[in-house]
PLY file of the C-alpha trace (Angstrom):
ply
format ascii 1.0
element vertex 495
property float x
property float y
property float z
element edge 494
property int vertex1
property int vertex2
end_header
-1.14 -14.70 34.14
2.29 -12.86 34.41
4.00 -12.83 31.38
7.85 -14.34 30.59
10.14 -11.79 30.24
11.93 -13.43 27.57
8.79 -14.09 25.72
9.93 -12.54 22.01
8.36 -11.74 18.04
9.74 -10.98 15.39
7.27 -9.61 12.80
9.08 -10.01 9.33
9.04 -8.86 6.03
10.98 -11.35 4.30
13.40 -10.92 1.59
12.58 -11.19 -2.03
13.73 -9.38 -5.00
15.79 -5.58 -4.27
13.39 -2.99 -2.88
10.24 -5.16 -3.27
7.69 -3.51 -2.06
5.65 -5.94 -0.38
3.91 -3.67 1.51
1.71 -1.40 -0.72
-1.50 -2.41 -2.54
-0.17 -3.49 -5.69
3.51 -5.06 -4.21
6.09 -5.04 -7.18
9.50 -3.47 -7.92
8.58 0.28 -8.73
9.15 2.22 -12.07
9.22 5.01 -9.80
11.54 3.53 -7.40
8.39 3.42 -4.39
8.74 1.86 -1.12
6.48 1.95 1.09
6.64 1.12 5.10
5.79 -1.97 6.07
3.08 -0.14 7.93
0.37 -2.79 9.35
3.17 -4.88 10.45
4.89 -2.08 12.24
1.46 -1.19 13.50
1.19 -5.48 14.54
4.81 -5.17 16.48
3.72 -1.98 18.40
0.52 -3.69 19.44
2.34 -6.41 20.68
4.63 -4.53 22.73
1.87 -2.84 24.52
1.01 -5.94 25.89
3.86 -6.71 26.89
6.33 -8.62 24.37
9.45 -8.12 23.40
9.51 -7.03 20.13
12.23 -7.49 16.74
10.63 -5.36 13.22
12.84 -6.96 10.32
12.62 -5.07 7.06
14.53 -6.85 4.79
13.82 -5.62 0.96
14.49 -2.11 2.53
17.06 -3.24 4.31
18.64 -5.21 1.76
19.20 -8.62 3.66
18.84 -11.54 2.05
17.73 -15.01 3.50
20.97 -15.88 5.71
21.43 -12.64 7.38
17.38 -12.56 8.18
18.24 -16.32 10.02
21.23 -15.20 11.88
19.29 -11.86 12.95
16.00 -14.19 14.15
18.13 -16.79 15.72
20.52 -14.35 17.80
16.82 -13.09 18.87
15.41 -16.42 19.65
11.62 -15.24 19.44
8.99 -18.16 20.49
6.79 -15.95 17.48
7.77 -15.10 14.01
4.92 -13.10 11.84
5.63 -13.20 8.30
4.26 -10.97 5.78
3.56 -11.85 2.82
1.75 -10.74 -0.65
0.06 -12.01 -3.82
3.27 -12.25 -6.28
5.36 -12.95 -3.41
3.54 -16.05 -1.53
5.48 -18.90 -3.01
8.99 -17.42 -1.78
7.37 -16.29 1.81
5.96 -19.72 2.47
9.81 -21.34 1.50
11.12 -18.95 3.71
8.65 -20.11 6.76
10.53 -23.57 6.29
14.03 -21.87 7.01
12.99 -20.23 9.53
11.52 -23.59 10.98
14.48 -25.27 10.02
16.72 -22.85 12.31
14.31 -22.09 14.69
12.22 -25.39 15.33
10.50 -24.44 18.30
8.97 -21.15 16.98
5.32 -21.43 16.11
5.14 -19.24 12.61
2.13 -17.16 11.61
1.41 -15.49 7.96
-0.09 -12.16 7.74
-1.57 -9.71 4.94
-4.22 -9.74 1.88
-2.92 -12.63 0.20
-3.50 -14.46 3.18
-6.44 -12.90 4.27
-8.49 -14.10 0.75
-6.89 -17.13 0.60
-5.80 -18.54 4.29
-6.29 -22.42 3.83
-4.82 -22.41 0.42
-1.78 -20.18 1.76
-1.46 -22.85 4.89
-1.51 -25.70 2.46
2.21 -24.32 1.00
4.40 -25.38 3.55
4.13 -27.30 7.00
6.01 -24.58 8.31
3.07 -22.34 8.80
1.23 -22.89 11.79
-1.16 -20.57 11.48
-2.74 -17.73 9.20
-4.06 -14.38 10.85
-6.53 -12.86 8.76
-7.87 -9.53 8.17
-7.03 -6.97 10.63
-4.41 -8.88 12.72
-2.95 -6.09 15.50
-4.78 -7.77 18.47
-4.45 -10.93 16.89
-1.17 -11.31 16.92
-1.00 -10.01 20.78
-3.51 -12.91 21.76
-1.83 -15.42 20.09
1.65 -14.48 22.02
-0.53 -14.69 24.97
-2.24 -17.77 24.52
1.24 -19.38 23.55
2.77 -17.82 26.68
0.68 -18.70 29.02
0.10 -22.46 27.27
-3.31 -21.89 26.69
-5.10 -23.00 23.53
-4.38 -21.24 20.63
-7.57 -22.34 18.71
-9.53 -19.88 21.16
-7.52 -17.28 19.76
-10.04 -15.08 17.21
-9.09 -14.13 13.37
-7.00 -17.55 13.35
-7.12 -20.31 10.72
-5.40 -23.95 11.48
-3.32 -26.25 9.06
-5.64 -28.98 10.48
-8.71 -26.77 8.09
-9.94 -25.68 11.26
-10.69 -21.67 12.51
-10.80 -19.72 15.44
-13.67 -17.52 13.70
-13.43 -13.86 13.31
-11.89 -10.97 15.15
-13.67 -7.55 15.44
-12.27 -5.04 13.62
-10.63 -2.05 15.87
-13.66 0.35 17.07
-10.70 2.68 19.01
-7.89 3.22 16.72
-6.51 5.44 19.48
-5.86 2.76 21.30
-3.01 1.67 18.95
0.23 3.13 19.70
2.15 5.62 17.41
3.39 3.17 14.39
6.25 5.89 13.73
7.43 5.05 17.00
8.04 1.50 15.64
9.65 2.98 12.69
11.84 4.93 14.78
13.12 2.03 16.57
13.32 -0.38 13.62
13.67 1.51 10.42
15.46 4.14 8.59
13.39 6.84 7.36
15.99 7.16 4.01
15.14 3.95 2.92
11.32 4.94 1.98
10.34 6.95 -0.97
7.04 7.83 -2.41
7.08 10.02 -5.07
4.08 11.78 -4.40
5.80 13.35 -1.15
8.72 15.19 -0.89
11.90 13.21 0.84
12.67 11.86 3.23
9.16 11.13 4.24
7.26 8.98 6.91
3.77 7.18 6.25
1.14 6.93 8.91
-2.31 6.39 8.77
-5.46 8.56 10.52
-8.00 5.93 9.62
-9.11 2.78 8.78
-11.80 0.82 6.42
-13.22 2.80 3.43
-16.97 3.99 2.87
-16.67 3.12 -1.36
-16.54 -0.28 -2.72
-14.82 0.24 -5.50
-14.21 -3.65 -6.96
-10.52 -3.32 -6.99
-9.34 -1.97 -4.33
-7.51 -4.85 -1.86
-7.11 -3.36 1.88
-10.87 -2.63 2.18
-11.93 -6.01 1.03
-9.42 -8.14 2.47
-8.12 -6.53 5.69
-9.70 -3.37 7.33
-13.65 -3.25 5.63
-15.78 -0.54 4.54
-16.61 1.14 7.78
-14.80 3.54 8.60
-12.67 4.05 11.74
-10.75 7.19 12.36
-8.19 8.37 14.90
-9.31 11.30 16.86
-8.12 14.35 15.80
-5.39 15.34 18.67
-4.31 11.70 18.36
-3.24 12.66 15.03
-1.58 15.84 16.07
0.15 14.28 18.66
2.12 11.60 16.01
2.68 14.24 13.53
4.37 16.20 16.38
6.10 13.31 17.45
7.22 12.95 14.15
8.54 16.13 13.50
10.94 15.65 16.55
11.65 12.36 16.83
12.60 12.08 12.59
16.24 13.84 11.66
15.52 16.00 8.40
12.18 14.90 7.90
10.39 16.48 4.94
6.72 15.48 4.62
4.38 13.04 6.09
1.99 10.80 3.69
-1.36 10.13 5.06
-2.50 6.45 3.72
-6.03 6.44 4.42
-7.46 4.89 1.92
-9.68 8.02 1.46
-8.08 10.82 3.62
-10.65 13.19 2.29
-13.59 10.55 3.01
-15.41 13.06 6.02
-14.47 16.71 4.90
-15.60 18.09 8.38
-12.46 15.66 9.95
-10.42 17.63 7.11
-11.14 20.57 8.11
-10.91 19.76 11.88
-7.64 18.37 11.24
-6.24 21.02 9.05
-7.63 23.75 11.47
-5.80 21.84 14.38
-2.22 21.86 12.83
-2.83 25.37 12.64
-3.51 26.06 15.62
-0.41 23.91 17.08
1.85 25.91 14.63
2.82 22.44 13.50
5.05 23.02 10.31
5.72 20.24 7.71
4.72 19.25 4.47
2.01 16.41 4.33
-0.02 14.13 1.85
-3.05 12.40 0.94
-4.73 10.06 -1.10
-8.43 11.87 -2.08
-11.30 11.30 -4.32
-12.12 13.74 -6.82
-15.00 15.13 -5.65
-13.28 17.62 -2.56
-14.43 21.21 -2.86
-12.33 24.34 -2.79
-13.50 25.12 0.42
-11.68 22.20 2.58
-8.76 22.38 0.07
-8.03 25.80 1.18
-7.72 24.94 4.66
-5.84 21.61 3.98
-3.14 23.68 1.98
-2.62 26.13 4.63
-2.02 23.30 6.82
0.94 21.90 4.63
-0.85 19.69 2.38
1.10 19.93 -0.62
-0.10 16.78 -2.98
-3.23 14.54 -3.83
-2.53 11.06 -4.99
-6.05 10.50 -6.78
-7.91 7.65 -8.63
-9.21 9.38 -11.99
-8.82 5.28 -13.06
-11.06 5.98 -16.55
-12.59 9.11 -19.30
-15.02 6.51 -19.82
-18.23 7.19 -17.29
-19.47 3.43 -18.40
-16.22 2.23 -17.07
-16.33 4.16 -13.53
-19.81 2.84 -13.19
-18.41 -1.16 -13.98
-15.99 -0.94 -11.02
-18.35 1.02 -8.68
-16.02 4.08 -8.62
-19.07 6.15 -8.20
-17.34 9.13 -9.07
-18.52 11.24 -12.69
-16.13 12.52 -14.92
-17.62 16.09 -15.21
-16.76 16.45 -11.57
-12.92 15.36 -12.05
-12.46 18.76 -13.96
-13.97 20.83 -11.33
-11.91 18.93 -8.66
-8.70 19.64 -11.06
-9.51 23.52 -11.20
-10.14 23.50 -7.49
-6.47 21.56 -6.63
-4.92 24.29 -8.54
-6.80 27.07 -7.18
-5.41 26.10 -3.91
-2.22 25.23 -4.65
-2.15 21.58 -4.59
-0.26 19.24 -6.76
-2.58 16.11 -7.82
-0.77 12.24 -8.74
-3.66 10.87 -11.15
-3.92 7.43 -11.27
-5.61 5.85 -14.38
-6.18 2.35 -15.26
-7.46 0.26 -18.00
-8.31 -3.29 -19.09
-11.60 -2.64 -16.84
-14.94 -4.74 -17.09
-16.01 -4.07 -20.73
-12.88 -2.05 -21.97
-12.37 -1.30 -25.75
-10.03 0.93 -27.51
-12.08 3.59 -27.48
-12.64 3.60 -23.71
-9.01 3.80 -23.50
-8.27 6.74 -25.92
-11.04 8.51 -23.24
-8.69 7.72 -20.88
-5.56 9.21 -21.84
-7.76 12.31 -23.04
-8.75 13.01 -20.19
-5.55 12.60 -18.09
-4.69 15.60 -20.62
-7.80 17.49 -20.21
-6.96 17.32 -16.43
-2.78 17.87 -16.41
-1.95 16.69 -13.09
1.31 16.94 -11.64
2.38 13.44 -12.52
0.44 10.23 -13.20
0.41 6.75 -13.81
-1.13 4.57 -16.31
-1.49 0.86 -15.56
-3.69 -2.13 -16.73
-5.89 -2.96 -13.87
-4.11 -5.37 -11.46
-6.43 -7.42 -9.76
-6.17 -9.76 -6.35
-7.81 -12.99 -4.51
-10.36 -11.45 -2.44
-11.63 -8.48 -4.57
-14.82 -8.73 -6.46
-12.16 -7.55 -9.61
-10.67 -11.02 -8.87
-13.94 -12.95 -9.17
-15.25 -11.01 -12.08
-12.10 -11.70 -14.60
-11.87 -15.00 -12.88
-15.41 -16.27 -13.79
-15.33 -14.87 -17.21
-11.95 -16.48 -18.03
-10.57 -13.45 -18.77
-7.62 -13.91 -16.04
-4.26 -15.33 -17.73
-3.01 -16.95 -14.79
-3.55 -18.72 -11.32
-0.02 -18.47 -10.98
0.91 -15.67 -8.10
4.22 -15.81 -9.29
3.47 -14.43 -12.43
2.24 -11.41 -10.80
5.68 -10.03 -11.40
7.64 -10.15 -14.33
11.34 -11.54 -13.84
12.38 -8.25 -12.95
9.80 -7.84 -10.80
7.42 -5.41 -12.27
4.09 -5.62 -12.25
2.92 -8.18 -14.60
-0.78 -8.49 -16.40
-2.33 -11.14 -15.73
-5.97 -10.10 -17.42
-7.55 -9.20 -20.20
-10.67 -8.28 -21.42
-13.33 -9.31 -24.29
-11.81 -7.53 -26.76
-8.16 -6.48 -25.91
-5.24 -8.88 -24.92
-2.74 -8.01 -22.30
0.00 -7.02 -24.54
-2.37 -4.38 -25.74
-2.89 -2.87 -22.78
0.45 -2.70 -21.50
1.39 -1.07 -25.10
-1.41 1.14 -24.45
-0.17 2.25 -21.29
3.47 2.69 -22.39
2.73 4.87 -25.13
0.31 7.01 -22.79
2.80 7.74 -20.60
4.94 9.08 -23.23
2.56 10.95 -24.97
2.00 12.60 -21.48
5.36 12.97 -20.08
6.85 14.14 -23.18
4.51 16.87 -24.02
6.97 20.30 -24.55
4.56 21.99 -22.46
4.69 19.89 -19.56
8.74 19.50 -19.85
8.58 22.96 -19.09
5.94 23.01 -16.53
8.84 20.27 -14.39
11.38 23.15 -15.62
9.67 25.89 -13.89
8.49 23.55 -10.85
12.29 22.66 -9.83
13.51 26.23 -10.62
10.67 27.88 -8.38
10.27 25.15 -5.62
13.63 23.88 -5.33
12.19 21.74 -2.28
10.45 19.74 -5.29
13.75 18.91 -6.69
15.42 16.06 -4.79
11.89 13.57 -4.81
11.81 14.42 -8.89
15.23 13.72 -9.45
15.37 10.43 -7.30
12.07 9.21 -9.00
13.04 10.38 -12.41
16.38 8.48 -12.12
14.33 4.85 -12.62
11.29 6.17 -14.16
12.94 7.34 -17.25
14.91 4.53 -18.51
11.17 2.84 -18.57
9.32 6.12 -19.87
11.64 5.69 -22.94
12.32 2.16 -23.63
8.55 0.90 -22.71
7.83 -2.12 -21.34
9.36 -5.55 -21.35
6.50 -7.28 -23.65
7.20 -10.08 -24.85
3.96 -11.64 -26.57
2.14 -13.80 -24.07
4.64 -13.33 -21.50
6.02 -10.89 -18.99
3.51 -8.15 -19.71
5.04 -5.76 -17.17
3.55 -2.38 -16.64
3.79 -0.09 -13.85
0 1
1 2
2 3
3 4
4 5
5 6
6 7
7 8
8 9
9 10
10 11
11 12
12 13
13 14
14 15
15 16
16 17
17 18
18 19
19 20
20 21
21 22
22 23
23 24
24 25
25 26
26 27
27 28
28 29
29 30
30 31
31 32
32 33
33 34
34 35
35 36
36 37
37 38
38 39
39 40
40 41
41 42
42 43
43 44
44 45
45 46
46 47
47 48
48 49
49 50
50 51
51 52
52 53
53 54
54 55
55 56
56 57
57 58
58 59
59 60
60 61
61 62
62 63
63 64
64 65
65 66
66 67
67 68
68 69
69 70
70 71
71 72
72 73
73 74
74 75
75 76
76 77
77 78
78 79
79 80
80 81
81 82
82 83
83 84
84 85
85 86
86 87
87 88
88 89
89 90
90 91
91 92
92 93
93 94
94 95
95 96
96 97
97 98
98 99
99 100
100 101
101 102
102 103
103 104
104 105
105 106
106 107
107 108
108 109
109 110
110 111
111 112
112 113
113 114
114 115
115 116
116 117
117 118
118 119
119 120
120 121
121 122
122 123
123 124
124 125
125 126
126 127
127 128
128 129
129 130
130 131
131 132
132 133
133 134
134 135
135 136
136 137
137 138
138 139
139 140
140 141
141 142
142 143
143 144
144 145
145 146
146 147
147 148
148 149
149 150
150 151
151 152
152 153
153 154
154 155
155 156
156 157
157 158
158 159
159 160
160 161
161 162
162 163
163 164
164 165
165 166
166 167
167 168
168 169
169 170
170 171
171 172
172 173
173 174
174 175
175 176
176 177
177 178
178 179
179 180
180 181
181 182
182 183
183 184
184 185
185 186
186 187
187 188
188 189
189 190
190 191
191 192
192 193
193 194
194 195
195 196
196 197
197 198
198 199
199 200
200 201
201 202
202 203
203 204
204 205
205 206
206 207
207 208
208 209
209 210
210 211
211 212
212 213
213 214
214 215
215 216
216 217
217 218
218 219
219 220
220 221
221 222
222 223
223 224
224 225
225 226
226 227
227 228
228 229
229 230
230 231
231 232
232 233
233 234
234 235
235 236
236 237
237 238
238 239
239 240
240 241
241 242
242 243
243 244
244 245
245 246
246 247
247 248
248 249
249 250
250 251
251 252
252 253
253 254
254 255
255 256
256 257
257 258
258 259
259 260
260 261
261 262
262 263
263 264
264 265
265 266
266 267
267 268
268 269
269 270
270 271
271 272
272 273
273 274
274 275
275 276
276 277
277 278
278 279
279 280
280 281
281 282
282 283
283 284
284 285
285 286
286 287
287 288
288 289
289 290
290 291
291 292
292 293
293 294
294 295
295 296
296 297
297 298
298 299
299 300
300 301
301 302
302 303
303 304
304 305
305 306
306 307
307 308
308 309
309 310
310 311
311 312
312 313
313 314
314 315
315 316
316 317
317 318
318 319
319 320
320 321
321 322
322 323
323 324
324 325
325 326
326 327
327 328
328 329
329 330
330 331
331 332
332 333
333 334
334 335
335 336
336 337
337 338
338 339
339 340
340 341
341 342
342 343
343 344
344 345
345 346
346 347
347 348
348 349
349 350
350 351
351 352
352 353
353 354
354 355
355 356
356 357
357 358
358 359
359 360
360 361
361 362
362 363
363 364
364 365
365 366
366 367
367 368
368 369
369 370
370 371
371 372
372 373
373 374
374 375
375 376
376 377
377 378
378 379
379 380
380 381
381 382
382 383
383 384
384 385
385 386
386 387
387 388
388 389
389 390
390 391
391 392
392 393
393 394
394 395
395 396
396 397
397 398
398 399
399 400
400 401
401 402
402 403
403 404
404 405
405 406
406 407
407 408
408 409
409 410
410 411
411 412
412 413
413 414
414 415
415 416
416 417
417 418
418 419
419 420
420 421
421 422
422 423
423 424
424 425
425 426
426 427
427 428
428 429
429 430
430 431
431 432
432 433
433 434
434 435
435 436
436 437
437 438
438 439
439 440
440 441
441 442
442 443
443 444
444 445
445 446
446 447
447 448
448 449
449 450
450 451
451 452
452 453
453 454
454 455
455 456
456 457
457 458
458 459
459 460
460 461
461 462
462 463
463 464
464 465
465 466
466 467
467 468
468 469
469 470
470 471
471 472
472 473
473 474
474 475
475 476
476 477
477 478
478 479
479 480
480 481
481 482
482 483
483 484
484 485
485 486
486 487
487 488
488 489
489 490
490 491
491 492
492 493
493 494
């Protein structure tokens, strides 16, 4: 059937606390000052437009609207569909705001969106009549058939990936099999967005996010996007699809500086790497780019990456303890992480380490591995952070079913600033110990004389590397310094 004209969405991601960022896979206020894009939603809202819709992208955290300005904005728009995002430590505010945006826009039929939603969509339904629906797990074409289906009268309960306030569902949707299908989500971003309001400090700024894949091979028991959203197969872009956004990028972004690839595992098929790496060459495409990899890439493919612009790794180390890697199905060995380090800087590559603790049978002693071997390494930068866990992960279940989680309210996901909060611990070690822990390793790392001068000689040499240190070292210090705000029992932020 033809389509209204006047047929409008607006895909939201509502206000909360300043520069929340909803959208990443552990959504908190930043140490480090990160925000990401609100990239599957801008990915939902281009979708939509392709088939036809009118289409309003609201970022409000990066944006920094609050409540009354998001109403005025939805109501001047007048869309028949509003999709909300939402998160874990953010789902009791979303859901109120569904019931203003009912209250002003009664007519609207409101959908929630994202991982909380995805593990959890009958319990997430059940906070407010204002949700009519929940769209879980990969929700792009979702969304689009639901507009139809609402446009054309027809009934929505035919629409897959659905679930009803009345307990009922639609059953699930196929995941994507031709991510080229998809348009560009920078040219959402473009239309919607302002590049300077992102920051990662991995890449150098400004910087714009895209992904070149979906679904991730590992099953790692943490990680949320795989086991909520996308899956464990993996989907990837073809390679001039790619090169085509990252050229589009390049012209259509004012001053752009770098591109971050958020695969889940960029560096999951080396041979794509290499293709992809060999094809910016060949374009002469020139810009800075990074990646999130596992440490177990070989010098060979790094080579080629960094002549294609990749500058940085953001990696998942996560423990020194091989016990530990083995608990959360990392499937990575610890022996390999050095050879991966000597490779990285071999080729020129900066590495982020990530390292976590509080993991399935964690003691002191697995810990003082841990910060060990973030020294043995000497990455660029890292983070240490007690694991934070979500509905829908098999990390969830397991501290769930051992009573080691603190909490079943999402709420306190966040401290009251709106850090990260921890909300587990683990046989032997309370939560205040492991935020402690984490405080004083990132001191003993960051405040190393030899590493104050390796950031000394980094600035002075690469002066490019100077603005995205000084902008994330502007909020990371005051916490570097004064720790955490641990207060016992409560409020065990840690970032």
């Amino acid at each position: 059937m033809k389509k209204e004209k006047d047929f409008r969405i607006t895909f939201l991601n509502p206000p909360y606390m300043k520069k929340f960022s909803r959208a990443q896979r552990s959504p908190a206020v930043t140490k480090s000052g990160t925000l990401y894009y609100p990239m599957w939603l801008a990915y939902a809202a281009g979708a939509s437009e392709m088939a036809g819709f009118s289409i309003d992208l609201i970022d409000a955290p990066a944006d920094g609207l609050d409540l009354a300005s998001v109403t005025r904005r939805i109501k001047t728009f007048s869309p028949s569909l509003v999709v909300v995002d939402t998160s874990t430590p953010s789902i009791y505010n979303d859901a109120q705001i569904c019931e203003t945006l009912k209250a002003a826009l009664p007519d609207a039929f409101i959908a929630v969106v994202g991982t909380h939603v995805s593990a959890l969509p009958q319990e997430c339904l059940r906070l407010s009549p204002a949700i009519d629906a929940a769209a879980v797990g990969e929700y792009d074409y979702t969304i689009a058939a639901l507009a139809e289906a609402l446009n054309n009268k027809t009934p929505v309960a035919a629409v897959a990936g659905l679930y009803f306030k009345d307990g009922t569902n639609s059953g699930p949707r196929p995941a994507i099999a031709n991510l080229d299908e998809l348009p560009f989500v920078s040219r959402v971003y473009k239309r919607f967005l302002k590049m300077e309001n992102y920051f990662n400090p991995n890449a150098l700024f400004p910087m714009v996010t895209i992904t070149t894949s979906r679904g991730c091979p590992h099953e790692c028991i943490f990680c949320v996007y795989p086991q909520t959203l996308m899956g464990h197969k993996l989907r990837q872009r073809s390679v001039n699809n790619v090169l085509d956004e990252i050229e589009y990028i390049i012209s259509a972004f004012d001053g752009v500086k770098a591109i971050f690839f958020e695969d889940d595992t960029f560096t999951a098929n080396r041979k794509r790497c290499v293709e992809l790496s060999e094809g910016i060459i060949k374009r002469g495409v020139k810009i800075s780019w990074t990646a999130n990899a596992r440490a177990t890439l070989d010098y060979e493919t790094m080579g080629v990456m960094r002549r294609a612009g990749c500058r940085s790794f953001c990696v998942g180390f996560e423990s020194g303890s091989q016990q530990m890697l083995d608990n959360i199905k990392k499937r990575t060995v610890i022996d390999d992480m050095g050879k991966f380090m000597e490779a990285a800087r071999k080729a020129g590559i900066l590495v982020h380490g990530c390292f976590m603790v509080g993991l399935p049978g964690e003691t002191k002693a697995t810990m003082a591995m841990t910060l060990d071997l973030a020294k043995r390494l000497n990455p660029d930068t890292v983070q240490f952070y007690p694991m934070m866990i979500y509905p829908g992960t098999g990390a969830y279940d397991w501290y769930s079913e051992r009573g080691l989680l603190t909490t079943k309210d999402f709420s306190k996901w966040l401290t009251p600033a709106g850090l990260h909060n921890t909300v587990i611990r683990t046989e032997e070690l309370s939560s205040e110990e492991l935020v402690r822990f984490c405080d004083n390793a990132r001191r003993e790392f960051y405040l190393r004389p030899a590493y104050l001068l390796y950031k000394l000689r980094q600035v002075i040499t690469h002066p490019r590397e100077l603005k995205r240190t000084v902008k994330s070292a502007r909020t990371f210090m005051k916490y570097l310094l004064k720790g955490s705000d641990v207060r016992k029992g409560k409020d065990c932020g840690c970032d």
